[in-house]
C-alpha positions, 0 to 999 in steps of 0.5 A, spaced: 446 499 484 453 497 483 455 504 478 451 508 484 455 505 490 462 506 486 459 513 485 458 514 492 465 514 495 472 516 492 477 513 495 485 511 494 489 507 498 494 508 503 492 515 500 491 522 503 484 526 501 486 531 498 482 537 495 486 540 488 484 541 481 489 536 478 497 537 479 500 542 474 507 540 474 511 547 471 517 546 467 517 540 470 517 537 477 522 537 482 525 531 484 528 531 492 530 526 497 528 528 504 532 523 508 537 518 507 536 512 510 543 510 514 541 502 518 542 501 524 539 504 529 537 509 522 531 505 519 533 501 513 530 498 506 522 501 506 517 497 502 511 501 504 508 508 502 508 513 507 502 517 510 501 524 512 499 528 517 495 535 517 501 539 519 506 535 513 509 530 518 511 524 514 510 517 517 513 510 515 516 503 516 522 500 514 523 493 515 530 493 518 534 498 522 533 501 528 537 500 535 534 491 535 535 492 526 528 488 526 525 495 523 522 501 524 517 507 525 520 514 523 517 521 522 520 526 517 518 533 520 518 538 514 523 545 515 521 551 518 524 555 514 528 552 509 533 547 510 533 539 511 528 535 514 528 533 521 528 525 522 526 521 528 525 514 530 519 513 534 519 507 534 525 501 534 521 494 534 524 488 538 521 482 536 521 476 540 514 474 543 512 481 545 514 485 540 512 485 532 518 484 527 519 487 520 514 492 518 513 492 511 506 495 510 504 502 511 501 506 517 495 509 517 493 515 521 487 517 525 483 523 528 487 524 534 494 523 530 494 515 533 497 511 528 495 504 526 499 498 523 502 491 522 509 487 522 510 482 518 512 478 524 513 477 531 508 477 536 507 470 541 508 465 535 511 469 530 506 470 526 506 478 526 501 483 530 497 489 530 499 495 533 498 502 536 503 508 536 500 514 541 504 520 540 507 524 546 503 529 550 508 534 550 513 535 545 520 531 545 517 526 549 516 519 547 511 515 543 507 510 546 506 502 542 500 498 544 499 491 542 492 491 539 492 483 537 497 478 536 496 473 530 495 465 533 494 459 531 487 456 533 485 449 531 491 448 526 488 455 523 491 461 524 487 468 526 493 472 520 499 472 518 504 476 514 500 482 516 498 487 510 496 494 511 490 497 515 484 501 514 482 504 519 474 506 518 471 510 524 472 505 531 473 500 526 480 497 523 480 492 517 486 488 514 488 482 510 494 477 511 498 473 507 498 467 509 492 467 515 486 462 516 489 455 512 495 458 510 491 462 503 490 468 506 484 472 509 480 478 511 479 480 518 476 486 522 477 488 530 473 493 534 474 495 540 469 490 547 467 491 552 473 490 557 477 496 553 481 491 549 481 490 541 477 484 539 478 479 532 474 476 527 475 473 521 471 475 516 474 471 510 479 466 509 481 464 502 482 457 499 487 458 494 482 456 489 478 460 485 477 466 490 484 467 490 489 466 495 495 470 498 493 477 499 500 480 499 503 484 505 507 489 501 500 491 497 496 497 499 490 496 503 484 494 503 478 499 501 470 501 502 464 503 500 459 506 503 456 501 504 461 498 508 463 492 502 471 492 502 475 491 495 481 487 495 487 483 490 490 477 491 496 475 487 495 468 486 489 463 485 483 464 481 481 461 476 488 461 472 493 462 478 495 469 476 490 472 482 483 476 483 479 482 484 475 481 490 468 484 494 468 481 501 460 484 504 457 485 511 452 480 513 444 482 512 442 480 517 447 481 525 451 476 526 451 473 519 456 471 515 460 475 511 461 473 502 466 474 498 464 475 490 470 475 486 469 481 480 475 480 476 479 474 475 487 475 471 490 470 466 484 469 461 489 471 455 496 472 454 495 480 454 492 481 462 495 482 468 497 477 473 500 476 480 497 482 483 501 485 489 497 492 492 490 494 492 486 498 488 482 504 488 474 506 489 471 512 485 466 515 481 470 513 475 471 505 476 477 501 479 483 503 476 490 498 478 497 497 477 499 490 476 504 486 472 504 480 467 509 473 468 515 475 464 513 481 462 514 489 464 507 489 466 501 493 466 495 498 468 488 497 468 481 498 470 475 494 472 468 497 470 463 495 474 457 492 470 450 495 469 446 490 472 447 487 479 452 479 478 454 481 470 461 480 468 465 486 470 469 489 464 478 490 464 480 493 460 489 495 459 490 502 460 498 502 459 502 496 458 510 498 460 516 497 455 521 496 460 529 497 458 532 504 459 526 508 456 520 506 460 519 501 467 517 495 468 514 491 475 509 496 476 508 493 484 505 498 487 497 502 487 495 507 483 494 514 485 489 519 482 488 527 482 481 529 480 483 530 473 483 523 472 491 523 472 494 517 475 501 516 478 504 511 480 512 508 481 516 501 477 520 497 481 525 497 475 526 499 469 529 506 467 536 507 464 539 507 472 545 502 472 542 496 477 542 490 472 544 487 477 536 486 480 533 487 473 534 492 468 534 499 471 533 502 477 525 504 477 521 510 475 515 514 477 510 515 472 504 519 470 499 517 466 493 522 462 486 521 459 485 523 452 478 524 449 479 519 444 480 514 451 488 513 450 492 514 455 499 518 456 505 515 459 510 520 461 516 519 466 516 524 471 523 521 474 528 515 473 532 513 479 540 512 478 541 508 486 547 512 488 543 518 490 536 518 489 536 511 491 532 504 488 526 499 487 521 503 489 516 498 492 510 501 496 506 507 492 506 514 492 502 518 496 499 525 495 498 531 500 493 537 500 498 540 495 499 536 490 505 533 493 507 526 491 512 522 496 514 516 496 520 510 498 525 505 496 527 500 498 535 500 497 540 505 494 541 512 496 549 514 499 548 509 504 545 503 500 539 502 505 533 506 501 530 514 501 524 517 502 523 522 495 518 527 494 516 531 488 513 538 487 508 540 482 
């Protein structure tokens, strides 16, 4: 049933669904920034991925700049013909009781080109919120923000907390926080009443313990299946305090309760990952994530599902990164997959980029190849130098339908606040 119900769905995230036969890079790709960013009232330091729209419209949040410098939401519109990108800032956060502050994950987009995300903070007791941006109806005019649900405490318990990124599944939003329910984290779901608002529940809060805790906000968003179960990380607790895979299913019966089912729990033995920061994938190949192990430079693994229902799943580490000058180290953010089974991804340090200052290197974008011996083949596609492709790239890479990856960083470029980069096949 499990082997079935992964089959079934092929999903990435933060991810644009794309349909290609795998990216062919030519002589090699081509690397480019297509916007610097230069702080207030320009965006500042992104810790997120961006998501695409379907003429190429590129969105993303930065945690600091704009005209308050409490962070961003910005839309890079490709050139007509030739030329630079054009940048504008849609959306400039406030913060304070009515307004979110510091958005550090990334948006998602629905049908109509609404886009849907989270701030770390702000909100009527400065536990961050959900929010809706609602384009124009006529071009140049102004975006449109509608506080969809504020984070509180109720009870000594907050509803959220440290919002991570959403995942929007028909009128449907889910999400985690960092530091929701008793302070662990939790998962939460909200759909819209009867009275035109948007409503909260709880489904899952962590305890800290063996089910994990802390669902860090800078990670990729939670996924699902078809069956409507979602699959996240933590990058603490379990059973050896270096963080979990985990399952959250929908009630049987209307108005049960949702469970939790821990799949994979990290620490076990000295080579496994630990302290896992983003999401993972679903496919009709098993989970495939990018994590990281205490003092060293981290690694990429897969989670294959059991043949029968409630036996062990199965990791096993498809890459582990040397880190100095040759290769990356701190792998923070998702996996991207094309259908040729590649995987792409980007290292926070590493690479031969003069930034010892923050660890060896400046960070790399990197590309993973199956063999049929069931080896796989780093290779680096690019290694940042900070002062003008930028540096720490943290959020992940996103693909488009051409077989495009972008991606941020957090700091460097010619104005030390970030760059958003893509590069061509």
């Amino acid at each position: 049933m499990l082997r079935a119900r992964l089959f079934s769905l092929y999903q990435l995230a933060a991810a644009v669904c794309v349909l290609f036969a795998g990216i062919a890079w030519a002589a090699g790709p081509t690397f480019q920034v297509i916007h610097t960013f230069k702080g207030s009232p320009d965006g500042a330091n992104s810790w997120a991925q961006v998501a695409i729209d379907a003429a190429g419209n590129v969105y993303g949040t930065t945690t600091a700049g704009g005209t308050s410098g409490k962070g961003c939401v910005y839309e890079l519109s490709p050139p007509v013909s030739g030329g630079a990108w054009t940048e504008s800032i849609i959306y400039s956060f406030r913060g304070g009781t009515a307004d979110g502050r510091f958005p550090s994950s990334g948006l998602v987009i629905d049908k109509s080109g609404n886009l849907f995300g989270t701030t770390y903070a702000g909100g009527a007791q400065d536990l961050g919120l959900v929010f809706e941006l609602s384009p124009p109806t006529q071009s140049g005019g102004v975006w449109t923000e509608t506080i969809l649900y504020t984070f509180t405490t109720v009870n000594g318990q907050t509803t959220g907390g440290g919002g991570n990124a959403l995942l929007l599944k028909g009128k449907l939003i889910y999400g985690s926080t960092l530091y929701g329910g008793k302070g662990n984290g939790n998962v939460f779901g909200m759909q819209m009443g009867s009275a035109g608002t948007w409503v909260e529940e709880g489904l899952y809060e962590f305890t800290g313990g063996a089910d994990g805790e802390q669902v860090e906000y800078e990670g990729a968003p939670l996924v699902a299946d078809s069956a409507g179960n979602l699959y996240g990380t933590t990058s603490s607790g379990g059973l050896y305090g270096a963080g979990s895979v985990f399952e959250v299913s929908p009630p049987a019966v209307k108005g049960g309760r949702w469970t939790q089912t821990v799949l994979y729990t990290f620490g076990a033995y000295a080579t496994d990952g630990a302290g896992v920061t983003g999401g993972v994938g679903l496919g009709w190949k098993p989970l495939r994530r990018s994590g990281r192990r205490f003092q060293f430079a981290g690694v990429v693994f897969e989670l294959s599902p059991p043949a029968t229902q409630g036996a062990p799943w199965t990791e096993s580490i498809l890459y582990n990164f040397a880190g100095g000058a040759t290769d990356g180290s701190g792998p923070y953010a998702s996996v991207v997959r094309d259908p040729a089974g590649n995987l792409y991804g980007v290292t926070y340090t590493g690479g031969p980029g003069n930034c010892n200052f923050n660890g060896p290197g400046c960070g790399t974008v990197y590309e993973l190849s199956p063999s049929s011996g069931g080896t796989w083949t780093e290779k680096l596609l690019h290694t940042f130098g900070w002062y003008t492709d930028g540096g720490f790239p943290y959020g992940g890479l996103t693909i488009d339908r051409h077989g495009t990856l972008y991606g941020t960083t957090q700091d460097g470029g010619a104005k030390g606040f970030g760059t958003v980069f893509r590069m061509l096949p």
